[in-house]
C-alpha positions as CSV (number, residue, x, y, z in Angstrom):
1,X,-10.8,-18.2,-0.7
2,X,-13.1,-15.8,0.3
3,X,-13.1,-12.7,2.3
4,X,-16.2,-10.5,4.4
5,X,-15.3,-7.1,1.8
6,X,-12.4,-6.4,-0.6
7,X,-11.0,-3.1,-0.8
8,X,-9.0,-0.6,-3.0
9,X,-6.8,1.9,-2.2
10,X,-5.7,4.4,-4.5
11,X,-2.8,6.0,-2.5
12,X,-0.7,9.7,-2.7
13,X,2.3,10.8,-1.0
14,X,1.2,14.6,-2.0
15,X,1.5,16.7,1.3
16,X,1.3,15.5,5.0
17,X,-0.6,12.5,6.9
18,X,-3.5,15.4,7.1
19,X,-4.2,17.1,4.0
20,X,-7.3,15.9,1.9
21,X,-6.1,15.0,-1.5
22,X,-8.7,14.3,-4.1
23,X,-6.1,11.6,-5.2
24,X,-6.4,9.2,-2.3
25,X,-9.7,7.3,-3.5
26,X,-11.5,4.0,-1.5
27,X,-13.6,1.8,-3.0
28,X,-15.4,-1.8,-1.2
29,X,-17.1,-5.0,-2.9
30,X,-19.4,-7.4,-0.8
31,X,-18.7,-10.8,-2.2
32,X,-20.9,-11.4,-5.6
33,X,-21.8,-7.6,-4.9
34,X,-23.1,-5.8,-8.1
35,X,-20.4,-2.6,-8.1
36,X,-17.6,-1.3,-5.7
37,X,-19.1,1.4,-3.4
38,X,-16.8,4.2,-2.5
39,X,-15.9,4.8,0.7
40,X,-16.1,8.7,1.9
41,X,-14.2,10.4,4.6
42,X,-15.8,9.8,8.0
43,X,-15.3,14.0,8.5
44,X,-18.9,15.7,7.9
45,X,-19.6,17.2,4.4
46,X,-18.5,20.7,4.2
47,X,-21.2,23.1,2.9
48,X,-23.1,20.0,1.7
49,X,-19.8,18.5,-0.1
50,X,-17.9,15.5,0.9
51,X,-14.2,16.5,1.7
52,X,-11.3,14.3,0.7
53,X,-9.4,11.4,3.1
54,X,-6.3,11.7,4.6
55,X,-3.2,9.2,4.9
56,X,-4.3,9.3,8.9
57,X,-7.7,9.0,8.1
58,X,-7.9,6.0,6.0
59,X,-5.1,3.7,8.4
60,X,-7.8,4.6,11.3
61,X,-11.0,3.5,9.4
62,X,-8.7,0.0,8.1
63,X,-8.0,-0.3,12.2
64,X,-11.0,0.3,13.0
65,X,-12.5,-2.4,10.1
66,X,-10.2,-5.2,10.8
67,X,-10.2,-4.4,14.8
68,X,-14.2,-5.1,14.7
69,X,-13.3,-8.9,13.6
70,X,-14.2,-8.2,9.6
71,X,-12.1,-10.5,6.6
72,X,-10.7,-7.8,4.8
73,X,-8.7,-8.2,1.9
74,X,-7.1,-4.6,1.4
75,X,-5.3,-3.9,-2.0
76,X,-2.6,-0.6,-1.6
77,X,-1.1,0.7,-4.5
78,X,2.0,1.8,-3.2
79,X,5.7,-0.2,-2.2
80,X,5.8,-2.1,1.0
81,X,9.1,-2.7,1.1
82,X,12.1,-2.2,-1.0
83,X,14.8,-4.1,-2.8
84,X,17.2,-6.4,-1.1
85,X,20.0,-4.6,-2.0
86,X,18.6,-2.1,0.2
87,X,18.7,-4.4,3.0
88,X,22.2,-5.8,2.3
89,X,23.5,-1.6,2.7
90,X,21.5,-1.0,6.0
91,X,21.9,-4.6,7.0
92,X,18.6,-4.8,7.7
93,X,17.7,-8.9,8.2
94,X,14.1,-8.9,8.1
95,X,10.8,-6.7,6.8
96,X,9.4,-5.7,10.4
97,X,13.1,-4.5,11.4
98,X,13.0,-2.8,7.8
99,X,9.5,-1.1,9.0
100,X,11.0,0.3,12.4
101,X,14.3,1.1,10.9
102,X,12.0,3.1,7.7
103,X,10.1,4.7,9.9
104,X,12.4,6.1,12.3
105,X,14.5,8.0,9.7
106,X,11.4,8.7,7.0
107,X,8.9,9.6,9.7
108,X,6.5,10.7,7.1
109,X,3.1,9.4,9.3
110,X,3.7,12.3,11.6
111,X,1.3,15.3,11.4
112,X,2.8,18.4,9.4
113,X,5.9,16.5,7.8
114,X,6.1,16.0,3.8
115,X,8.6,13.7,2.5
116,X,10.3,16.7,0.8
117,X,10.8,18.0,4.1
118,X,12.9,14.3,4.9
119,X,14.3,14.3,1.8
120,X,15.8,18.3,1.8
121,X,16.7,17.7,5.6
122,X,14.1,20.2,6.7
123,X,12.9,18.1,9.5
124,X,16.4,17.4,10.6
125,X,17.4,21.0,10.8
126,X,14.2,21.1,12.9
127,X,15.5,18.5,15.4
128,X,12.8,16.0,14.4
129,X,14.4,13.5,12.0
130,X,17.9,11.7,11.8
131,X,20.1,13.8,8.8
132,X,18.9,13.3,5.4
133,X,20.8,10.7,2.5
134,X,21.2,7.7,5.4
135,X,18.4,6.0,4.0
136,X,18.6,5.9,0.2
137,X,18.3,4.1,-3.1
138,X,18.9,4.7,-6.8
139,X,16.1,4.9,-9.4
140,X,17.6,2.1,-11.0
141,X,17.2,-0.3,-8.4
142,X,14.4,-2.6,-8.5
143,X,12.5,-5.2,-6.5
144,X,11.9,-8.6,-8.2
145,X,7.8,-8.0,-8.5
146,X,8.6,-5.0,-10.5
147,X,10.9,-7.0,-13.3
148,X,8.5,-9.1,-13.6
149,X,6.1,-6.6,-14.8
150,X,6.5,-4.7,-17.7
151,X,5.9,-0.9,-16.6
152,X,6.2,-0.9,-12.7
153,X,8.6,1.6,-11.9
154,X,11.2,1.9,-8.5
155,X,10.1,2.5,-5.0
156,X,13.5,5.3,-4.9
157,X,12.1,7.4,-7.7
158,X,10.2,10.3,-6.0
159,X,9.9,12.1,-9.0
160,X,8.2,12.4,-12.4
161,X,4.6,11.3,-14.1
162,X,3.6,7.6,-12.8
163,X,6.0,7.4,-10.2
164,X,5.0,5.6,-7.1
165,X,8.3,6.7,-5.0
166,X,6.5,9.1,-3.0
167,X,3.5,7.2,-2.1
168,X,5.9,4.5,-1.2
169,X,7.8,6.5,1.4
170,X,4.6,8.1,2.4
171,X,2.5,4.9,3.3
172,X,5.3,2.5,4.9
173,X,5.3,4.0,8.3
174,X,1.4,3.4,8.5
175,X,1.6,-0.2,7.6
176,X,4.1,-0.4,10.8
177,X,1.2,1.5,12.3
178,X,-1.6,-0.7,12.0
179,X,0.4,-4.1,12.6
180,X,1.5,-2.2,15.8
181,X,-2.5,-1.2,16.4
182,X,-3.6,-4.4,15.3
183,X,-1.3,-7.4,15.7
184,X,-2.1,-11.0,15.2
185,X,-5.7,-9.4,13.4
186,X,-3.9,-8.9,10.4
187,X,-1.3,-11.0,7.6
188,X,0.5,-8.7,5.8
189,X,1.3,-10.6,2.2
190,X,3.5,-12.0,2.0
191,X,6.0,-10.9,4.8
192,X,3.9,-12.5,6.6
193,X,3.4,-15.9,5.0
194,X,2.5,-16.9,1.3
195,X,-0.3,-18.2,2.0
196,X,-2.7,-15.8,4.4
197,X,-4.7,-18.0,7.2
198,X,-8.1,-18.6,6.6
199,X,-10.7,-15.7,8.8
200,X,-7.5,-13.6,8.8
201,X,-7.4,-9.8,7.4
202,X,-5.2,-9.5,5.0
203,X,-2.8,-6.3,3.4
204,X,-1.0,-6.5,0.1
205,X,0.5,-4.5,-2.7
206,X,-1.4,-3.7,-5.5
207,X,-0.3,-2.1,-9.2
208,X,-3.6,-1.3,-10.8
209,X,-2.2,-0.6,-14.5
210,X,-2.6,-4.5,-14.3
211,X,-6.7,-4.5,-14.4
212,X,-7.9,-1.0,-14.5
213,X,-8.6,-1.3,-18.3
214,X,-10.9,-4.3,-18.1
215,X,-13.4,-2.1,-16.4
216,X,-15.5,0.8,-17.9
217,X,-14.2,4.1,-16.2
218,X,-17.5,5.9,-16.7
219,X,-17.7,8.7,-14.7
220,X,-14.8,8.3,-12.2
221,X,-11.9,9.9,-11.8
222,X,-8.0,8.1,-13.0
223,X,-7.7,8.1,-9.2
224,X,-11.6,6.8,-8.2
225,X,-11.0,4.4,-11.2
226,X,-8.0,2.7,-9.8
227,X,-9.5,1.9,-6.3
228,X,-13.0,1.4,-8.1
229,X,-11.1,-1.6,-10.5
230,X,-8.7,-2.9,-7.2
231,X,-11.5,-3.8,-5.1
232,X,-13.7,-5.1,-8.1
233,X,-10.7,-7.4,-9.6
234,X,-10.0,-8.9,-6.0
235,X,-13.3,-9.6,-5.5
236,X,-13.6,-11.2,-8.9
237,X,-11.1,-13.3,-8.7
238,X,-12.5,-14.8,-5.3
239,X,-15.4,-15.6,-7.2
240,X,-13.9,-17.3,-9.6
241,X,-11.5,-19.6,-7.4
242,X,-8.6,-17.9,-8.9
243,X,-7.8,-15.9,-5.7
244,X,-5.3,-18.3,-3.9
245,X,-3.5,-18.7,-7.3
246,X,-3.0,-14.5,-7.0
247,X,-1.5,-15.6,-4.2
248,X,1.3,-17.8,-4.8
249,X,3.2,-16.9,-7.5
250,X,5.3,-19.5,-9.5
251,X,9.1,-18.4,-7.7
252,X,12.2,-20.7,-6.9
253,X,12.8,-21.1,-3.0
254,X,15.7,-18.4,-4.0
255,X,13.2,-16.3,-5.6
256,X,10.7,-16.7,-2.5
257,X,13.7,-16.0,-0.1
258,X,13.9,-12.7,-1.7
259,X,10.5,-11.6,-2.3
260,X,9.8,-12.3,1.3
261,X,12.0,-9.5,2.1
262,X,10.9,-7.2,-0.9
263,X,7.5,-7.6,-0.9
264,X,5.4,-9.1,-4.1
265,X,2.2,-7.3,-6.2
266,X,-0.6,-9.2,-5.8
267,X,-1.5,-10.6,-9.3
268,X,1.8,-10.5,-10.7
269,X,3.0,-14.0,-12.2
């Protein structure tokens, strides 16, 4: 299984769909390429000095990849969906109504709005979100991918070191974006099947604590590291055959039932 470029995506749910955070890092491999080359921010240098992506800025260049027919396989290290219990309170019955649903009452892909400002009920005072606490989870609920790994921490805690809560909530509503810019062009995994079509983009969930030590850091950055070792690991494990095994893991139909709802970490087995 093998794809036209593999990238990483070091995510952060710091501030608003527009602000430049150092901590939101790219990085792309060619297959059998010699390194991962980081991908800058398509707005010129400042002074000279590259300035940092944005949330919007990264979901229009992955639109604008995939849209001009390229095989990406895209590794994002946040949540893309949450646990089934979740769905069972909202009764939500299946992961694009869960997108819709998510994005409507956590419209975090909107210009300006940071998921504090959801969470406090800001934007609802301000007419511009449903009232805050209707969509909600407990830190101590978990999807299946994370027990089965041994650090991966819930999608419902927004706070604290290593928490992925808030890139979670900040990066769902653009992964409803691009399958509404993009459609058929690209398989979300595995919501959209186990197994991604062969010639087909593909999108999936990423936890990089798995691989980022098998990599030298060097001069990077925790955050440049992270997409630096996604898109290398992807790519390497295309090269060695052992990418269609990333991508089904060993679950009972029961299992598999469930995961198709709450999403799955590429890797994780």
């Amino acid at each position: 299984m093998q794809f036209d470029l593999y990238v990483g995506i070091d995510y952060s749910g710091a501030e608003t769909a527009r602000s430049r955070l150092a901590s939101l890092q790219v990085y792309a491999m060619h297959p059998n390429g010699s390194a991962p080359e980081r991908w800058h921010s398509p707005t010129p240098p400042n002074n000279g000095k590259r300035v940092n992506w944005t949330r919007r800025e990264i979901a229009e260049r992955l639109r604008d990849e995939i849209g001009s027919g390229k095989h990406l396989l895209v590794g994002i290290d946040h949540g893309f969906s949450f646990p089934v219990s979740y769905f069972d309170r909202y009764g939500l019955k299946s992961w694009p109504e869960f997108l819709t649903d998510f994005a409507h009452h956590w419209p975090t892909h909107q210009d300006y709005v940071y998921v504090d400002f959801v969470r406090d009920g800001d934007l609802h005072r301000r007419g511009h979100a449903p009232a805050p606490g209707q969509r909600v989870g407990n830190s101590d609920e978990f999807r299946l991918t994370e027990k089965w790994t041994s650090s991966a921490k819930s999608v419902f805690r927004l706070d604290g070191q290593g928490t992925v809560g808030k890139s979670t909530h900040a990066g769902i509503p653009w992964l409803l974006w691009l399958r509404e810019q993009l459609g058929s062009a690209v398989h979300f995994w595995p919501f959209d099947g186990w197994m991604p079509p062969v010639g087909k983009a593909v999108i999936t969930e990423v936890y990089p604590s798995i691989f980022r030590n098998r990599y030298p850091r060097e001069s990077r950055t925790p955050d440049e590291q992270d997409a630096y070792a996604t898109a290398r690991w992807m790519s390497e494990m295309a090269a060695r055959d052992a990418l269609a095994a990333c991508f089904t893991p060993p679950l009972t139909f029961d299992e598999q039932t469930v995961a198709s709802l709450e999403g799955w970490i590429l890797g994780v087995r």
